[in-house]
C-alpha positions in Angstrom: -9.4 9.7 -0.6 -10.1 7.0 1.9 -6.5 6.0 3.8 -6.2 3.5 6.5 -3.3 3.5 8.9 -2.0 0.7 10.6 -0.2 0.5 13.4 -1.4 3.1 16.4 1.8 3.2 18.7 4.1 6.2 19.3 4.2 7.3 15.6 0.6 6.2 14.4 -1.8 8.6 16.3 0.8 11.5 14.7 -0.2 9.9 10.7 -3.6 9.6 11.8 -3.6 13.6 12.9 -2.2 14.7 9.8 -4.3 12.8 7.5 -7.3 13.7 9.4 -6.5 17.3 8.8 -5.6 16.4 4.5 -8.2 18.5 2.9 -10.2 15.5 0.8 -8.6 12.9 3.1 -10.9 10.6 5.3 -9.0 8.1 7.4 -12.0 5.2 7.4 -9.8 2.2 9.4 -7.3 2.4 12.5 -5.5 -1.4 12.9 -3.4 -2.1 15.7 -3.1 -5.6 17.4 -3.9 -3.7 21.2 -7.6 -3.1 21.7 -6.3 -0.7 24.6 -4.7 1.4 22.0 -7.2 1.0 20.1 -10.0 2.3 22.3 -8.2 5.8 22.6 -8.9 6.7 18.6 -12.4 7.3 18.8 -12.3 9.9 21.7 -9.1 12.0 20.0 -10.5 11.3 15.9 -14.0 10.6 16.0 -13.9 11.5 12.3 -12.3 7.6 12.1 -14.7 5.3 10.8 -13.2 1.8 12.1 -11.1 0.4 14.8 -9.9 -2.8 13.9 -7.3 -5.5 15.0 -7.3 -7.6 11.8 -6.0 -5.0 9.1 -6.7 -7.3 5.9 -10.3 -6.0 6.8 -9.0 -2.6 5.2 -7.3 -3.8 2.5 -10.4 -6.0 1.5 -12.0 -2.7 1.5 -12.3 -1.2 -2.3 -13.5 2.4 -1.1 -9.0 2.3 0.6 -6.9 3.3 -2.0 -4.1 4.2 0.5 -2.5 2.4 4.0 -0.1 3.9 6.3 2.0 1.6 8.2 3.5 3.1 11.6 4.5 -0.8 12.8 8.2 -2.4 14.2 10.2 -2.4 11.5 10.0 -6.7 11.7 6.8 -6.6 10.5 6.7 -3.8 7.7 7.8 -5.9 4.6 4.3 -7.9 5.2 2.2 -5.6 5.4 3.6 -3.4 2.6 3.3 -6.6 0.5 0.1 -7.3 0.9 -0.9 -4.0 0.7 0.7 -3.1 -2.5 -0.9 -6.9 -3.6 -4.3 -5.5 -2.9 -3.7 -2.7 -5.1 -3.3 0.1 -2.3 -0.6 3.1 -1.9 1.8 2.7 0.8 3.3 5.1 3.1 5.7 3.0 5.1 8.2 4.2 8.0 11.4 3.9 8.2 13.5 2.2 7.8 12.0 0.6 4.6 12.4 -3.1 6.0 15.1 -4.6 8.1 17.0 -5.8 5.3 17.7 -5.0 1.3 16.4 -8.3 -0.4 12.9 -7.1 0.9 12.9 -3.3 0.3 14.2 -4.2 -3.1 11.4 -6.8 -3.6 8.9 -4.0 -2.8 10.2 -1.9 -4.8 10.0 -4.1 -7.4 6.4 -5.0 -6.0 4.8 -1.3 -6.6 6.2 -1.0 -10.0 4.5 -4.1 -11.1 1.3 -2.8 -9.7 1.7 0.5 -10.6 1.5 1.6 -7.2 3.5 5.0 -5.2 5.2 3.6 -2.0 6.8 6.2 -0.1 9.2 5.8 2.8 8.6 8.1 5.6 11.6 10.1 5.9 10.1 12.7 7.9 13.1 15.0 8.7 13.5 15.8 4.6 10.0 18.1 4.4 11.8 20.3 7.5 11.8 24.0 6.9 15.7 23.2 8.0 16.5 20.4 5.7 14.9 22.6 2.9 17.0 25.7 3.2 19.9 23.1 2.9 19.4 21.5 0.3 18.8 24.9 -1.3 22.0 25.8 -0.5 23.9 23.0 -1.9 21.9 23.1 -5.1 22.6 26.1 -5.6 26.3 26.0 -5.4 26.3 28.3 -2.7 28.7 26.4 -0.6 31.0 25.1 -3.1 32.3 21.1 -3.6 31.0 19.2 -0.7 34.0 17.7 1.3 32.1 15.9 4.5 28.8 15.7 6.2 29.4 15.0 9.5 26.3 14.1 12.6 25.6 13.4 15.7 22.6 12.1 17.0 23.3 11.0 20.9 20.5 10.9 23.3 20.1 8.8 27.2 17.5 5.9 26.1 15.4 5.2 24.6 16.4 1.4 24.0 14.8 -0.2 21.4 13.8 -4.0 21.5 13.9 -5.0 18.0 17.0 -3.1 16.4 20.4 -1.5 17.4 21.2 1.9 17.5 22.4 2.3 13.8 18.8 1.4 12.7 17.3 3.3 14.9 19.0 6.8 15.1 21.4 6.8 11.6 17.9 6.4 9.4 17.5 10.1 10.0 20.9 11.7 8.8 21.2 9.1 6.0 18.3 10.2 4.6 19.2 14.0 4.5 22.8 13.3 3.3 21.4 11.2 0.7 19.1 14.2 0.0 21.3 17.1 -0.2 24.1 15.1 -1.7 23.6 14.7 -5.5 25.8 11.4 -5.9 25.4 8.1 -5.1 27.8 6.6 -1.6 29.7 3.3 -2.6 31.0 2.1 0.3 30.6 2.1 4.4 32.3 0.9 7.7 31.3 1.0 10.7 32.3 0.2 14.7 30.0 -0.2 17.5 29.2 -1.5 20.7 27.1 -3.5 23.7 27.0 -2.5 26.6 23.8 -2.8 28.0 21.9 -5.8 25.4 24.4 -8.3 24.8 23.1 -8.1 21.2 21.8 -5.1 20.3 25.2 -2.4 19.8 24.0 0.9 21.9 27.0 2.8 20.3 28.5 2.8 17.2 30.5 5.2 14.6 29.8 4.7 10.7 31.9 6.2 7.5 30.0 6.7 4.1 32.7 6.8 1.7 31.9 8.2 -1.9 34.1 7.4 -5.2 36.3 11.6 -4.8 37.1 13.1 -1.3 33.9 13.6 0.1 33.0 11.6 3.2 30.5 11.2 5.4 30.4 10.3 9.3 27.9 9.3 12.0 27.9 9.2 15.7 24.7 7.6 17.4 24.7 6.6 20.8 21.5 5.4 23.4 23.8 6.4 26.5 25.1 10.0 25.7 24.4 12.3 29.0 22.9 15.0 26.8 21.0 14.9 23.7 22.8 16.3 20.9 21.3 16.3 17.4 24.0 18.4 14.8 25.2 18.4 11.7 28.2 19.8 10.0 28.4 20.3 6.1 31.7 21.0 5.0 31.9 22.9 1.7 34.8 24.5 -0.5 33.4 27.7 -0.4 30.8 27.9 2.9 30.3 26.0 6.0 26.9 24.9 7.5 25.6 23.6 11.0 22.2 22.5 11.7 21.4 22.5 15.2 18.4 20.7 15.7 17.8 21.6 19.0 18.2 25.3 18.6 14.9 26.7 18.2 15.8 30.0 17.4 18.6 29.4 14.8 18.8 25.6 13.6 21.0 26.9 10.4 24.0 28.5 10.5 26.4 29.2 7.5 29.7 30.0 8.5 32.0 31.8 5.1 34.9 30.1 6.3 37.1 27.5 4.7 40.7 27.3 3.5 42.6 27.8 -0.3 45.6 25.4 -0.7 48.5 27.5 -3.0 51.5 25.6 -4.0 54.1 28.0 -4.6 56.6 25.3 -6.1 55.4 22.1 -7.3 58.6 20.4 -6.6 58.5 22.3 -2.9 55.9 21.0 -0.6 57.5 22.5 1.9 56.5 25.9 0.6 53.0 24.6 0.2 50.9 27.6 1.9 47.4 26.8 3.6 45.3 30.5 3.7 42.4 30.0 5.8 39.5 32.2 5.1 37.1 33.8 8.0 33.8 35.5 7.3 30.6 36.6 8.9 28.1 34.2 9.8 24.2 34.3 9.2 21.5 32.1 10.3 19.0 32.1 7.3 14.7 32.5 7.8 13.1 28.8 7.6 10.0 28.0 7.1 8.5 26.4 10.5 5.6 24.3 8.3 5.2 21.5 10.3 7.2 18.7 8.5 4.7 15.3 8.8 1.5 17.6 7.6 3.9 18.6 4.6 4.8 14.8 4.1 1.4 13.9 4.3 0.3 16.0 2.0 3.5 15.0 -0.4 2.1 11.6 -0.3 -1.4 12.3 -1.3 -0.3 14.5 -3.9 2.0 11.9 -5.6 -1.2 9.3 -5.6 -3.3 11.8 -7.3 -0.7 12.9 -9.7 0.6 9.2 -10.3 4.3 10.9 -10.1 7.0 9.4 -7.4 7.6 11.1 -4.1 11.3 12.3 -3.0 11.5 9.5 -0.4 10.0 6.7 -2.8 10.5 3.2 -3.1 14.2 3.4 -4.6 15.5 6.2 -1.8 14.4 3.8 0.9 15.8 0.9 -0.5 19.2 2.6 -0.3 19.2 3.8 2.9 18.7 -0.2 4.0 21.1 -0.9 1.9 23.6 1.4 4.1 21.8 0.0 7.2 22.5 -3.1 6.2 26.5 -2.6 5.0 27.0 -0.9 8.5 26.0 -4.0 10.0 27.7 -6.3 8.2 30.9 -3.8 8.6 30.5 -3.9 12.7 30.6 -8.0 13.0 33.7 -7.5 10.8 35.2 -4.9 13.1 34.7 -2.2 10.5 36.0 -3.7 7.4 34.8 -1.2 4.4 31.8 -2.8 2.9 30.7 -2.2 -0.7 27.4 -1.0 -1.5 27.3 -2.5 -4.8 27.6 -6.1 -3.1 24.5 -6.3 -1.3 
């Protein structure tokens, strides 16, 4: 299979890697707008067949039958589109596009032509994000009651989005993954401290039609860089650590049981809290983009939709989108169901 990838910035030269290491993959065309960036392919892959600054050259190439796009997220609704208009798969990264009329319209787009477009929601194909999901599946930690994440770093600042677009992609995408129903509403604060424009800072609230709930913290100027999250279950607890290297999960048997003694007594309402062992579970250290590469090849071949398709993406941006519209309101709850 003959991909081309464009875009060869920070997250490019990773697709190209991991495509050039596909069994039966050949990655024939690298675009990027930069020649300088450009003239480093051929020294690191010189399996690549063409460098090229004009990428409608490797769409107008029959032999493609797939394009990677590793671009700013301005630009990806373009290319995806007329990709997906010359008949090609698309792996795009996230965020889908930087709002939900366009992700929608490419969703819409590769169904008419019959074509997979995946979203590149790397952290879901982690040996981490696995054993989760796993465990929520299987009922092992009871009724979800919150998913909570923080994702703080210093820097870096990004030019053409705020910090909700940037960072939040990332735990959306693995709530949306382990949680098996659909969030209705958000809110969201945040803050500028450094770009008048761009919020550096901001907390966001997912807010599903029961109890559960779901929080974010993301932050450009955090002294330390923090990436955790907390899964609160009725029966089991989990926290994935993702800078811990030796134990990123940890599944705590605690939790509480609420017994009401007297209905018409809530003052004899008695909270038992319940405190087990802990154990950090084996995970399987696969690197994630070679497994999502592989994903995406496998779902062209087979002509069946990936996890992170067209329809997954299109509602993170939706959430993206409702947080944003929530923080110029000063956090007033947004439904999903109106954008």
């Amino acid at each position: 299979m003959n991909i081309a990838v464009i875009g060869y910035g920070y997250w490019g030269p990773n697709l190209v890697r991991n495509f050039s290491w596909t069994e039966g993959v050949q990655v024939k065309y690298v675009c990027d707008l930069d020649e300088k960036r450009l003239s480093k392919v051929k020294p690191m892959f010189p399996n690549v067949e063409k460098i090229t600054t004009h990428y409608m050259e490797a769409l107008a190439d029959p032999e493609i039958e797939a394009v990677a796009i590793a671009t700013p997220v301005a630009s990806h609704f373009k290319l995806a589109k007329d990709a997906l208009e010359a008949g090609k798969h698309v792996l795009i990264e996230k965020p889908m596009t930087d709002n939900s009329r366009d992700s929608q319209a490419l969703v819409d787009l590769a169904h008419k032509h019959n074509r997979i477009i995946m979203v590149d929601h790397t952290f879901l194909y982690t040996g981490a994000v696995r054993k989760i999901k796993e465990l929520v599946s299987s009922g092992a930690i009871g009724e979800v009651y919150y998913f909570d994440s923080v994702r703080v770093n210093l820097g870096l600042f990004q030019t053409d989005v705020n910090v909700i677009w940037d960072l939040a992609p990332h735990d959306l995408s693995i709530m949306n993954h382990i949680i098996d129903k659909k969030p209705v509403s958000v809110s969201a604060i945040g803050v500028a401290h450094v770009q008048s424009d761009m919020e550096n800072l901001a907390y966001m609230n997912v807010f599903y039609d029961d109890s559960t709930l779901a929080h974010f913290h993301v932050n450009w100027l955090s002294p330390i860089k923090v990436r955790q999250i907390m899964i609160g279950g009725s029966e089991k607890m989990i926290v994935y650590d993702d800078m811990d290297n030796n134990e990123k999960i940890k599944v705590y048997d605690k939790g509480v049981q609420h017994n009401p003694q007297d209905k018409d007594a809530i003052y004899k309402t008695l909270i038992q809290y319940r405190t087990g062992d802990m154990y950090a579970p084996k995970l399987d250290n696969a690197e994630a983009l070679k497994m999502e590469c592989q994903d995406f090849i496998d779902c062209v071949k087979d002509n069946r939709q990936p996890t992170s398709n067209g329809e997954f993406g299109h509602e993170i941006v939706k959430m993206l989108e409702a947080a944003q519209a929530s923080i110029k309101q000063q956090g007033k709850i947004i439904e999903l169901d109106s954008l």
